[in-house]
Biotite code that builds the C-alpha atoms (Angstrom):
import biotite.structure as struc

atoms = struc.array([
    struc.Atom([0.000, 0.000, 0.000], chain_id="A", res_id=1, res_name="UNK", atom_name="CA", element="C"),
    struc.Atom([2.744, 2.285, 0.713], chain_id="A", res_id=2, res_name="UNK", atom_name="CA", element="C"),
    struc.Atom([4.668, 1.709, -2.735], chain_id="A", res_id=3, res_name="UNK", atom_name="CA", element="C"),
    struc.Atom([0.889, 2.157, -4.237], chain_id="A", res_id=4, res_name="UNK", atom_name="CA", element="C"),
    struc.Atom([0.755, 5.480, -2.559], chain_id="A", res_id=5, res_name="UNK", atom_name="CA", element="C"),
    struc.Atom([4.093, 6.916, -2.270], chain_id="A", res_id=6, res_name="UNK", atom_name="CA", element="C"),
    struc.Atom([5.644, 5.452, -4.842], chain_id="A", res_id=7, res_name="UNK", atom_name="CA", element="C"),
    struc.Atom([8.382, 3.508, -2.616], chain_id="A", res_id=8, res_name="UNK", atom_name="CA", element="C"),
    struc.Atom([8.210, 0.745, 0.160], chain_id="A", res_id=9, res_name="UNK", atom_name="CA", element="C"),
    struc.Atom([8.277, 1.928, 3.669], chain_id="A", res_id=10, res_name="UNK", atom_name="CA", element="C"),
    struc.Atom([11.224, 2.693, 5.487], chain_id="A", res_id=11, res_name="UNK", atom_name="CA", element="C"),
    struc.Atom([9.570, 1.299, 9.294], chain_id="A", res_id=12, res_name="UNK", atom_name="CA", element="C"),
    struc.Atom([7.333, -0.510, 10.471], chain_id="A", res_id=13, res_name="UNK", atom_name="CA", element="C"),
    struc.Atom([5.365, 0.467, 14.091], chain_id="A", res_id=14, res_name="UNK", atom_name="CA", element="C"),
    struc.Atom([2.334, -0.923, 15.724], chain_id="A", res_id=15, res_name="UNK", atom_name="CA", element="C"),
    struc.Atom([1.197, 1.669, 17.932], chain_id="A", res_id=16, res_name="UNK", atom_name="CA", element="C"),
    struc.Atom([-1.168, 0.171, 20.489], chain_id="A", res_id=17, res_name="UNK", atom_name="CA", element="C"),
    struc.Atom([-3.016, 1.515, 23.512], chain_id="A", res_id=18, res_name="UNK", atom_name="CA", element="C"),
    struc.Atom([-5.403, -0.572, 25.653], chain_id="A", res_id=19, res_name="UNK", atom_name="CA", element="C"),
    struc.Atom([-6.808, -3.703, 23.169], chain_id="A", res_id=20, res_name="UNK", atom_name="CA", element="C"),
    struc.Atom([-4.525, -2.897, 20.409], chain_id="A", res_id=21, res_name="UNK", atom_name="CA", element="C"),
    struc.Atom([-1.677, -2.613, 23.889], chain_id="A", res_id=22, res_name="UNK", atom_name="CA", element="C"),
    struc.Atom([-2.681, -6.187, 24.650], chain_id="A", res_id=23, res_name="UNK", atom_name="CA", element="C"),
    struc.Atom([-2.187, -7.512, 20.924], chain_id="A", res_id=24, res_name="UNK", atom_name="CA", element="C"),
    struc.Atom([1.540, -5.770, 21.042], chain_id="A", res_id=25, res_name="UNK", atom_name="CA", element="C"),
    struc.Atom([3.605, -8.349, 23.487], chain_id="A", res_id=26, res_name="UNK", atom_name="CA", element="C"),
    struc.Atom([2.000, -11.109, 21.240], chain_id="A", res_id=27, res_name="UNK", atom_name="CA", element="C"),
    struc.Atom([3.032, -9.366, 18.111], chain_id="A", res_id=28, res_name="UNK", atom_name="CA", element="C"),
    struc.Atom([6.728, -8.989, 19.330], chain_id="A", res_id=29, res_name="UNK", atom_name="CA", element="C"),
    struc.Atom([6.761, -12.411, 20.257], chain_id="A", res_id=30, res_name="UNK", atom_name="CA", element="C"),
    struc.Atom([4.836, -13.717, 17.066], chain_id="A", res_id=31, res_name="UNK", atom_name="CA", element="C"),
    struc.Atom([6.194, -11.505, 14.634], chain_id="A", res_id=32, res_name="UNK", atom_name="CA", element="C"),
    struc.Atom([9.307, -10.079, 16.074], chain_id="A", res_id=33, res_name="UNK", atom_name="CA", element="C"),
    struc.Atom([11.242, -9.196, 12.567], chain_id="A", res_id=34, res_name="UNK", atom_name="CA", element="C"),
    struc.Atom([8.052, -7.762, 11.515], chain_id="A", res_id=35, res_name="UNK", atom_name="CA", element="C"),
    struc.Atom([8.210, -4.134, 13.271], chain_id="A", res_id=36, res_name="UNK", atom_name="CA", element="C"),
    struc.Atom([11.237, -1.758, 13.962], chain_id="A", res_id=37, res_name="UNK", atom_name="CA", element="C"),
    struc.Atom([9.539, -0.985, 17.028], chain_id="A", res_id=38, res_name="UNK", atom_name="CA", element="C"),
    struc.Atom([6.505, -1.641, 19.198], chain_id="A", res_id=39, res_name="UNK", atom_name="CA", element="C"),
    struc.Atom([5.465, 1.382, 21.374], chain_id="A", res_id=40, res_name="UNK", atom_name="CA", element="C"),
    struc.Atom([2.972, -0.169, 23.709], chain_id="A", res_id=41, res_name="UNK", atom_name="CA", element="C"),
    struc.Atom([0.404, 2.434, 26.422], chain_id="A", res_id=42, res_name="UNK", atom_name="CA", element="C"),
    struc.Atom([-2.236, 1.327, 28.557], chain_id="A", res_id=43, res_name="UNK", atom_name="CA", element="C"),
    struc.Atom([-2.482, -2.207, 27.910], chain_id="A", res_id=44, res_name="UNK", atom_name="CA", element="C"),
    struc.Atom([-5.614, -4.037, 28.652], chain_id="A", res_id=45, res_name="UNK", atom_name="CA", element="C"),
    struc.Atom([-3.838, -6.927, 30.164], chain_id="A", res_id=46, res_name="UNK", atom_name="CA", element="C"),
    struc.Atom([-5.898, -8.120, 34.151], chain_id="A", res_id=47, res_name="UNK", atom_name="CA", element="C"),
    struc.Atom([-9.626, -8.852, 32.673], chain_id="A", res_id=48, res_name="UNK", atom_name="CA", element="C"),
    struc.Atom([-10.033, -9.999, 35.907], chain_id="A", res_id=49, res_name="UNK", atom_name="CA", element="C"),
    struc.Atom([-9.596, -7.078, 37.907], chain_id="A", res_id=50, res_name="UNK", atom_name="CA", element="C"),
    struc.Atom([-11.049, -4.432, 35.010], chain_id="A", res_id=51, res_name="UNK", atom_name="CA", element="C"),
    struc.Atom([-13.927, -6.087, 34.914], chain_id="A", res_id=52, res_name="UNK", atom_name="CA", element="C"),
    struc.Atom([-14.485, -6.996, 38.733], chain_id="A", res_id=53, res_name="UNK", atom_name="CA", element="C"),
    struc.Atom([-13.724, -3.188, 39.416], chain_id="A", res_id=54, res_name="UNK", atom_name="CA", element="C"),
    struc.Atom([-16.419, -1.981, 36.905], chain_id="A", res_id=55, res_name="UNK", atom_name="CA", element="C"),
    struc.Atom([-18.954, -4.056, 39.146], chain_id="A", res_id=56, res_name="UNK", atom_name="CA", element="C"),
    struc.Atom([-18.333, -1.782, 42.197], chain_id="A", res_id=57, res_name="UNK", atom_name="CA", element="C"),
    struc.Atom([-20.749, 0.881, 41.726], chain_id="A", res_id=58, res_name="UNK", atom_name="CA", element="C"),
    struc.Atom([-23.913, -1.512, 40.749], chain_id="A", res_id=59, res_name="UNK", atom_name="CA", element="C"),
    struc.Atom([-22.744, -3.337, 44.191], chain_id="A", res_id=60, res_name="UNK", atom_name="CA", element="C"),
    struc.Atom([-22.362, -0.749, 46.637], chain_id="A", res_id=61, res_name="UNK", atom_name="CA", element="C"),
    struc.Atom([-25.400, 0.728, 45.601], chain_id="A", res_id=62, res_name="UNK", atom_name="CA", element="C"),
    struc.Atom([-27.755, -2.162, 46.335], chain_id="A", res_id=63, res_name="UNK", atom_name="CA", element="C"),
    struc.Atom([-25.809, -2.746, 49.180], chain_id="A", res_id=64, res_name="UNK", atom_name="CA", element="C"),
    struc.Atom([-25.835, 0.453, 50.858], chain_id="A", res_id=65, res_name="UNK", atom_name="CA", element="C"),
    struc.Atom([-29.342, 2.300, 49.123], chain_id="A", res_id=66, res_name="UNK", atom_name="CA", element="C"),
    struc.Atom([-31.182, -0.701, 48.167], chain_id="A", res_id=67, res_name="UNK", atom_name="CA", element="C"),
    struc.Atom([-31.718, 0.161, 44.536], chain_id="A", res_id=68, res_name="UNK", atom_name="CA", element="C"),
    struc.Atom([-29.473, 1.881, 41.845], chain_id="A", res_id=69, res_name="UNK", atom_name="CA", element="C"),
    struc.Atom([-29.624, 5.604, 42.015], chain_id="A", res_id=70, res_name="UNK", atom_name="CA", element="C"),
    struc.Atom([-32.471, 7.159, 40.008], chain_id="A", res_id=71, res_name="UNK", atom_name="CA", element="C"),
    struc.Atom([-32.009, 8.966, 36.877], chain_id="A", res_id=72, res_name="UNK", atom_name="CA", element="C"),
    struc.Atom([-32.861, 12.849, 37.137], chain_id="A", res_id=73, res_name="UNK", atom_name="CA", element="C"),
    struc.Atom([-36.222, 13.908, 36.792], chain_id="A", res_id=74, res_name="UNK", atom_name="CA", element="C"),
])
């Protein structure tokens, strides 16, 4: 695509990844390691467990301490 556009292959090849794309970069370098002159990686989505757990918080403490979910606005 780059030859098609420019007119000449690239010089580098990065993945940039942050959060999902952040999780797919350690598996790229190991998969694919001659593939990419570097990897910058942010913010990888890596401990389902724990994101996911600490999104049920609010839901939780609110039935637990009001009884119900808070209302929406009137």
């Amino acid at each position: 695509m780059t030859r098609i556009r420019y007119g000449r292959p690239h010089d580098f090849a990065y993945w940039d990844g942050f959060s999902t794309g952040g999780r797919q970069a350690p598996k790229l370098a190991q998969v694919f390691p001659e593939d990419f002159d570097g990897i910058p990686v942010g913010a990888p989505a890596i401990n389902w467990t724990r994101y996911h757990t600490a999104g049920l918080y609010g839901p939780i403490a609110m039935q637990r301490d009001l009884g119900a979910p808070i209302p929406p606005a009137s």
